[in-house]
Steps between C-alpha positions, in 0.01 A plus 500: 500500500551468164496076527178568718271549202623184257454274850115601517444458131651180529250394807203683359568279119532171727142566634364613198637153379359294775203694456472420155559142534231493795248608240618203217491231802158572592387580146601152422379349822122614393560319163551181637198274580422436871317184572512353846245225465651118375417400139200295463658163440327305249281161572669210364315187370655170630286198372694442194828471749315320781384248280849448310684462861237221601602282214808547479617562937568190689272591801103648509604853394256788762363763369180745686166426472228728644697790568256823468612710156678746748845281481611528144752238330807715408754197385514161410799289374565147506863411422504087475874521463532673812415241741120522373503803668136646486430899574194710520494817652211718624408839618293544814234753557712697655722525250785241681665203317415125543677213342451135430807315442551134458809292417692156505829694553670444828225604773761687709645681196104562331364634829814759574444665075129497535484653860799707369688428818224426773603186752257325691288574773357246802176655389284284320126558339251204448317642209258273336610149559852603416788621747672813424841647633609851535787648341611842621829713421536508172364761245221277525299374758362109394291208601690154370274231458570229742494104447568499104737282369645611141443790472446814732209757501593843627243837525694818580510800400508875664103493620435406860473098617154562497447601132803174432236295677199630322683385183673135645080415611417565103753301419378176248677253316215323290 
């Protein structure tokens, strides 16, 4: 009996320890911030860019016009090196991402990076006076701009095709 008593000290010091650490882990849980919402992402101006990309792309550059103040501009880049490759990126209402891109690059090549993987669809979408086809699979869904010769137009993004076609019909190029 007498290794009886150094056996329960032994248990009753582990739980005290576990105990004890417990405490510290939830001690330093309440210390740390907890915020579930997303970060308000700030609202970018584009003119400056837009109007840099039309002088300088080889092809009417689009950008929105009359989208309510609800979508907010969150990027813009032109990169004429890069195939006068032309990005603007928006967040929807409902808090989803839209992108325009446009490029000369290869269209195959252009449409697989800015759908991030997405292949075509035998859906297409007459919007305005221009034909539109779907691109599903990727991280993105698109809409490719049909009947464009050098250069390709894509909207995609991670909002629904409705919200990709809201922003392909505000689509201008003057």
């Amino acid at each position: 009996m007498a290794g009886t008593n150094g056996k329960q000290k032994t248990v009753r010091d582990m739980i005290l320890s576990l105990a004890l650490i417990g405490l510290a882990a939830g001690f330093i849980y309440l210390l740390v911030p907890h915020d579930d919402h997303a970060p308000d992402i700030q609202r970018v101006d584009y003119r400056v860019e837009l109007l840099t990309a039309r002088r300088a792309a080889s092809y009417p550059v689009a950008a929105p016009q009359g989208l309510p103040s609800t979508w907010k501009a969150t990027s813009v880049r032109f990169q004429g090196e890069a195939g006068d490759r032309w990005h603007l990126g928006y967040q929807t209402p409902d808090g989803q991402y839209v992108q325009i891109e446009q490029s000369t690059q290869k269209r195959a090549d252009f449409i697989d990076d800015a759908s991030q993987g997405a292949s075509a669809t035998k859906t297409t979408e007459k919007i305005g006076d221009r034909t539109w086809t779907h691109y599903t699979g990727g991280r993105y869904d698109a809409l490719v701009l049909d009947g464009t010769t050098g250069s390709t137009t894509v909207v995609a993004g991670t909002a629904s095709f409705t919200e990709l076609a809201k922003m392909a019909a505000a689509l201008n190029v003057s």
